[in-house]
C-alpha positions as CSV (number, residue, x, y, z in Angstrom):
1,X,-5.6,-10.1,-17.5
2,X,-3.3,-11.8,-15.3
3,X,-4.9,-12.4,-11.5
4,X,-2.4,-10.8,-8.4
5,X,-1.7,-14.5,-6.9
6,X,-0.5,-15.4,-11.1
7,X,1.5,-12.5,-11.5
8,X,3.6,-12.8,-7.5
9,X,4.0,-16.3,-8.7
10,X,5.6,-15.1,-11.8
11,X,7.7,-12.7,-10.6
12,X,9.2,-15.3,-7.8
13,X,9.7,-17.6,-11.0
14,X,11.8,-14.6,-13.0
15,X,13.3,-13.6,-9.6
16,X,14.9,-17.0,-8.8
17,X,15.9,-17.7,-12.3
18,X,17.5,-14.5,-12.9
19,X,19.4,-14.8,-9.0
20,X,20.8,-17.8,-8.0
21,X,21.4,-17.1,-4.5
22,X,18.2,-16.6,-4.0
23,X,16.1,-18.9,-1.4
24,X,12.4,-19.6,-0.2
25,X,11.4,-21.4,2.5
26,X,8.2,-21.4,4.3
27,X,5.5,-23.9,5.8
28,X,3.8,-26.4,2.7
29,X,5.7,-23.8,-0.4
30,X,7.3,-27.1,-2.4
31,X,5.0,-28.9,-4.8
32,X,2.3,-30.2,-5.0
33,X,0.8,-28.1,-2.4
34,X,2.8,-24.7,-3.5
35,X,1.8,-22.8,-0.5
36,X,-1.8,-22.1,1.2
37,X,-2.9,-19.5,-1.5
38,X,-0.8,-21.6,-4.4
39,X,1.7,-18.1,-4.5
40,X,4.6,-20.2,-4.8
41,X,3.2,-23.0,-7.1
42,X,5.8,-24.6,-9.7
43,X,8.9,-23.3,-8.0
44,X,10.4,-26.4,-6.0
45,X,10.1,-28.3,-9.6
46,X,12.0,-25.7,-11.4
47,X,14.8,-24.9,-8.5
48,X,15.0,-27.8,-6.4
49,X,16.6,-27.6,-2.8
50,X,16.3,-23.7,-3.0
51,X,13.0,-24.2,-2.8
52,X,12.1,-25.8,1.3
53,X,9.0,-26.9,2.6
54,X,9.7,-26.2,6.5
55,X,8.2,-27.4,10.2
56,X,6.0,-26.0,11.6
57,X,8.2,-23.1,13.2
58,X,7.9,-19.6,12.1
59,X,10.4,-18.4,14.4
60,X,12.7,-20.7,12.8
61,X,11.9,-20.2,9.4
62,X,12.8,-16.1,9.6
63,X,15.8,-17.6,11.9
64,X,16.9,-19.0,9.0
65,X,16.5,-17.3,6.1
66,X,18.0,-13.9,8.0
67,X,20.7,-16.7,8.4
68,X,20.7,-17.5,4.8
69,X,20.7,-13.1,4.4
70,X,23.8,-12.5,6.7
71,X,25.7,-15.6,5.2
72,X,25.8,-14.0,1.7
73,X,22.8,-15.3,0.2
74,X,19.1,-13.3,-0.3
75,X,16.2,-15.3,1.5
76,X,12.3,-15.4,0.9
77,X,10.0,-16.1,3.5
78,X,6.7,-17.1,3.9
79,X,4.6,-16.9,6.5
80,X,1.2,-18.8,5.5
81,X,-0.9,-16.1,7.2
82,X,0.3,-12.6,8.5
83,X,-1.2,-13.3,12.1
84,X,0.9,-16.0,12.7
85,X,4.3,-13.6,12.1
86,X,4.1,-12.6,15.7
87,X,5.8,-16.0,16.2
88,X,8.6,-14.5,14.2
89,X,8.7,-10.8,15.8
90,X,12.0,-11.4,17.8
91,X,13.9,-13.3,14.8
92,X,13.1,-10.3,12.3
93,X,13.1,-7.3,14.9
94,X,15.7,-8.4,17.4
95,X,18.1,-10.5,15.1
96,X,17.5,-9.9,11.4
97,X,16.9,-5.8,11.4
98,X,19.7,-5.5,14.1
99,X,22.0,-7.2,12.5
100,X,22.2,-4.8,9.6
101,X,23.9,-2.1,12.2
102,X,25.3,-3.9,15.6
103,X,28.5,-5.3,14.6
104,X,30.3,-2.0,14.2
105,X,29.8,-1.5,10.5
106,X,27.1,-1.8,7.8
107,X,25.8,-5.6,7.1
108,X,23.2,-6.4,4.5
109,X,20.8,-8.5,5.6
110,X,18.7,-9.6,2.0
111,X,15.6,-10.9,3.3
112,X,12.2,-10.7,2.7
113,X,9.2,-11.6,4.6
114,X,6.2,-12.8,2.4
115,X,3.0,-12.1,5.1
116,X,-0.2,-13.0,3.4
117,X,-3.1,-10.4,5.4
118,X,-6.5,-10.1,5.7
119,X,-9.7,-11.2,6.5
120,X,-13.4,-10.9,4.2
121,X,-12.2,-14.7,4.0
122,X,-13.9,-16.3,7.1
123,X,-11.1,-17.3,8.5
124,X,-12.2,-16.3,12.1
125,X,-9.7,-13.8,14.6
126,X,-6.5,-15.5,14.2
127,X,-6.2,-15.9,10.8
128,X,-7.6,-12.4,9.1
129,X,-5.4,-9.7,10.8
130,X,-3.4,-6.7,9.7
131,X,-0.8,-6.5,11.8
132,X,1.8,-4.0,9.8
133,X,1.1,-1.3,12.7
134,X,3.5,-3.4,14.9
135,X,6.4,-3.4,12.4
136,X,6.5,0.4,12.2
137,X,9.0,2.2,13.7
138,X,11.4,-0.7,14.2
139,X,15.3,0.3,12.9
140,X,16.5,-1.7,10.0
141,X,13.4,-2.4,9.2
142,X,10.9,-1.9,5.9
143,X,7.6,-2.3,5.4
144,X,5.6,-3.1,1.8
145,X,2.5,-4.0,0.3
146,X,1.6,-5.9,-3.3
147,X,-0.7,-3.2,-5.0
148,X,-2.5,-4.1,-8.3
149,X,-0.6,-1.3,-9.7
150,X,3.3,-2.5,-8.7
151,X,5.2,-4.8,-10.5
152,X,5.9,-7.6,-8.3
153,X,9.3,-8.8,-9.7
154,X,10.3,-4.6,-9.3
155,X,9.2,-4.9,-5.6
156,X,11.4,-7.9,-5.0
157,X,14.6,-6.7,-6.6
158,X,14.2,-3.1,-4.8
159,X,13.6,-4.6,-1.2
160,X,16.9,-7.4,-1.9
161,X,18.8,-4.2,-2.9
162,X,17.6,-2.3,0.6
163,X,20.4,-4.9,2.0
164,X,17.7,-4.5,4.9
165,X,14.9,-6.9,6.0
166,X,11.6,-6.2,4.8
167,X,8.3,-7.4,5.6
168,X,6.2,-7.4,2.0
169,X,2.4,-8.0,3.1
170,X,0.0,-9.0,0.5
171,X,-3.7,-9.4,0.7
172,X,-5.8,-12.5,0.5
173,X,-8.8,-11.2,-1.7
174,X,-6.4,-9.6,-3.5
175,X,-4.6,-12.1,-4.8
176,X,-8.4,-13.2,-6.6
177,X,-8.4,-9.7,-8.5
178,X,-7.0,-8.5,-11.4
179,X,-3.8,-6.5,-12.2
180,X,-4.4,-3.1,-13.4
181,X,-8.1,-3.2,-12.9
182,X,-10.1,0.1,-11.8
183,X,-13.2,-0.4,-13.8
184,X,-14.7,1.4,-16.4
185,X,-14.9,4.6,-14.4
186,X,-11.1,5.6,-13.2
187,X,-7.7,4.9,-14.5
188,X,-4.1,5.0,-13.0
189,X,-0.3,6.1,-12.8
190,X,2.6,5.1,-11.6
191,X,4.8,8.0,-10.3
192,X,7.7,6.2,-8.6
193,X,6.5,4.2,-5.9
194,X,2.6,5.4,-5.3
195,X,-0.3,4.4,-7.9
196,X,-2.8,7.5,-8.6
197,X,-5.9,6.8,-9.4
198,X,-8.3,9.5,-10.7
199,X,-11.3,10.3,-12.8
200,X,-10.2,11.7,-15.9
201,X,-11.2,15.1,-16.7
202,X,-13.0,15.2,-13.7
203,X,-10.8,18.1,-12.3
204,X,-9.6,19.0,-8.8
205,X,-10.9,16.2,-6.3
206,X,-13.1,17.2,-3.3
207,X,-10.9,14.7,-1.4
208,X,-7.7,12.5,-1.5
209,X,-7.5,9.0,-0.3
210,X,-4.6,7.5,1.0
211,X,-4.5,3.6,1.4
212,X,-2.5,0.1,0.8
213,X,-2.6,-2.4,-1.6
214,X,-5.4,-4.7,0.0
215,X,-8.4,-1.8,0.1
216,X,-7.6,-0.9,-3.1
217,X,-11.1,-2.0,-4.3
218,X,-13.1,-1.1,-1.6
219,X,-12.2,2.2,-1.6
220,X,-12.7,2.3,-5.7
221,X,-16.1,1.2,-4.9
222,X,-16.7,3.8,-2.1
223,X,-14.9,6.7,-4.8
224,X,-17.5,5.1,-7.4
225,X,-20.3,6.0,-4.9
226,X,-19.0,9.2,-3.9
227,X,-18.7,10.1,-7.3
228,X,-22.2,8.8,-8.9
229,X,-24.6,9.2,-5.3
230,X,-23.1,12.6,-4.2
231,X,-21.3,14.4,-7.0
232,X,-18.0,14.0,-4.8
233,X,-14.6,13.9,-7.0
234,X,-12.1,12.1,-5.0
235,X,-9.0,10.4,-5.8
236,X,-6.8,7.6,-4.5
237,X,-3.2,7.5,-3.6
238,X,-1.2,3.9,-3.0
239,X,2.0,3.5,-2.5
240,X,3.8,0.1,-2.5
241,X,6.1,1.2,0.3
242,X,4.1,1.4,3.7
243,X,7.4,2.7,6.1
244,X,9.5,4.7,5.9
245,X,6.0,6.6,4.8
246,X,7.0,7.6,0.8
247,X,6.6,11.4,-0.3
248,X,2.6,10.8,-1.6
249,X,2.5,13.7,-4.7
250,X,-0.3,15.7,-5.8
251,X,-1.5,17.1,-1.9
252,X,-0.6,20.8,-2.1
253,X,-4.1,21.7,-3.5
254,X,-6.5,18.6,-1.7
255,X,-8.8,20.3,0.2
256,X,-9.1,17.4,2.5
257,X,-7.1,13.9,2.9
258,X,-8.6,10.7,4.0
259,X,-5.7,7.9,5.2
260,X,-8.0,4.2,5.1
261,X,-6.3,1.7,7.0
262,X,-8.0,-2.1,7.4
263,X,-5.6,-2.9,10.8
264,X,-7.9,-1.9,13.9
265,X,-7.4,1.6,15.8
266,X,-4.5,2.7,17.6
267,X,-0.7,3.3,16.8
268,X,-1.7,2.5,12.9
269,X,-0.2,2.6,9.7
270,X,-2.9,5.6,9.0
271,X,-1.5,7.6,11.7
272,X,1.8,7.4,10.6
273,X,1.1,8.3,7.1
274,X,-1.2,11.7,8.7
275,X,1.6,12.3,11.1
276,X,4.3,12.7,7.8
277,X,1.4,14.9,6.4
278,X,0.7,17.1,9.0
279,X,3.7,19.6,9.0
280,X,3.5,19.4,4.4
281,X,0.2,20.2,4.3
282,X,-0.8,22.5,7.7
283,X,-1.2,25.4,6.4
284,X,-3.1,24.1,3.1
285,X,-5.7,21.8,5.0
286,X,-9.1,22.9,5.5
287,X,-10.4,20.0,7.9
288,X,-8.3,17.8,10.2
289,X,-7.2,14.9,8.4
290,X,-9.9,11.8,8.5
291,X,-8.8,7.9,9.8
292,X,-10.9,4.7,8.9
293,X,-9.5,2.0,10.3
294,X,-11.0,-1.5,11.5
295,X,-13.3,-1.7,14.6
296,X,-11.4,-1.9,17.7
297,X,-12.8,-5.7,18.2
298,X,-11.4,-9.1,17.4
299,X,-12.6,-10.5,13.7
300,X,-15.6,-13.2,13.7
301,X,-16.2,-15.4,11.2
302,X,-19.3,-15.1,10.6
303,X,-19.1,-13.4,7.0
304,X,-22.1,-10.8,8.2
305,X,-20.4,-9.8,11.5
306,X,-16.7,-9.8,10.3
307,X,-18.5,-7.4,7.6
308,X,-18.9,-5.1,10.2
309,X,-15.6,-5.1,11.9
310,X,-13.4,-4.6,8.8
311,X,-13.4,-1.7,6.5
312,X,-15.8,-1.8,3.8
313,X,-16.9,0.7,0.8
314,X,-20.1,2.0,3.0
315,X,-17.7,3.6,6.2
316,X,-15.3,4.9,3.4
317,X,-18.0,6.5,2.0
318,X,-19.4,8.2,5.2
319,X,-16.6,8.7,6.5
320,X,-15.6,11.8,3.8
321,X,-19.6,12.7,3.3
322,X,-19.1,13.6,7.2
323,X,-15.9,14.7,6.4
324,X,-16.6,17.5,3.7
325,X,-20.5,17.9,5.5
């Protein structure tokens, strides 16, 4: 089986062969480094100066590629850790998704915005954050997330042909697992742009989770738990697209719904997904629906305390036992 970080890699290799107008540029991407998490490893040997190692400037390095975007071209982006794309909030939010819309007709504006997220890494509060929250809402604007389910070269052709920015967030532990893997107990469709993942035969679930690509596992093991410790069917939903929030199938008959977000409380990508919910599924719902999110608290580094700050299997888990209590 082919590891996450293997299979981005890939697809950036197929994209930028098949696409010559295609560029990357980020902080350390050309060889021999290939970037921080090795995502963008053998590309500057194969394309050359369409591959750019850049300064130390993340404000210039969205400057530019939404530069690279509006001049004809399509433009990749890396930022080497998500936190650090605040630097870049008013080049992608006040130039690049503006510009698809303020000069009196439609623009395309092909670029994409590689964010790697995530902490369970020790990398202490400023380099382990999930900051899609702040992205949402924001005109011209998409957001995605690399799922083990997706097909990473599909994701990167359908946010280029958006013609809109997009911010495409992917995981740091993730990149270390497997594509396609649920373990020996689940398995998984695709139905357009959201993964299922179910117990076969196991009939209607007690509850429906709702998370992205990075909690994938974590909330596997919590369903595993659920399943095994308290005879509690649930089943997991994960779509690719985080905003605009997709339409998530299968919810008319969940007796409950359970949105798990790893970005700390308040104006999150879990409220957003319950508030497109709400008004489906009122009159079917037989509980409020439940939020996990990240501890309201910055993210130590200490691997025992950070433990307790980010989501993990255990508050999924007690979370719907409470729930469905």
């Amino acid at each position: 089986m082919t590891r996450v970080s293997e299979h981005i890699n890939q697809a950036l290799h197929d994209l930028m062969e098949s696409d010559p107008s295609v560029h990357l540029l980020g902080e350390d991407v050309c060889d021999p480094y290939g970037g921080a998490f090795k995502v963008t490893r053998g590309l500057s040997s194969r394309f050359g100066s369409r591959v750019r190692s850049t300064p130390l400037s993340e404000g210039a390095i969205a400057g530019v590629g939404a530069g690279l975007a509006l001049a004809g071209d399509k433009a990749i982006v890396e930022i080497m850790f998500a936190d650090f794309v605040a630097l870049a909030f008013d080049q992608i939010t006040n130039f690049a998704a503006k510009s698809t819309a303020m000069y009196g007709r439609p623009v395309p504006v092909p670029l994409v915005v590689r964010c790697p997220t995530g902490g369970n890494r020790g990398y202490g509060p400023t380099h382990s954050q999930n900051p899609q929250k702040h992205f949402i809402g924001v005109p011209g604007l998409s957001l995605f997330e690399m799922t083990p389910f997706h097909d990473a070269g599909d994701l990167l052709t359908r946010m280029f042909d958006l013609g809109r920015p997009c911010l495409f967030f992917e995981d740091k532990v993730l990149y270390t697992r497997q594509m396609h893997d649920t373990g020996d107990l689940f398995r998984f469709e695709v139905a357009g742009d959201v993964a299922r993942v179910y117990v076969d035969g196991a009939g209607p679930p007690d509850c429906t989770l709702v998370t992205h690509g990075g909690l994938v596992h974590r909330t596997l093991d919590a369903m595993r738990a659920l399943l095994l410790e308290d005879e509690l069917v649930c089943e997991l939903l994960v779509p690719a697209q985080l905003y605009p929030v997709p339409h998530l199938p299968g919810l008319e008959d969940a007796p409950h719904v359970c949105v798990v977000d790893d970005g700390t409380e308040g104006g999150t990508w879990a409220a957003e997904v319950a508030t497109a919910l709400y008004p489906r599924l009122w009159g079917r719902l037989r509980r409020p629906i439940t939020l996990v999110n990240s501890a309201d608290s910055v993210i130590p580094a200490a691997p025992h305390l950070e433990r307790e700050v980010l989501v993990q299997a255990g508050r999924i888990r007690a979370a719907v036992r409470e729930a469905l209590s």
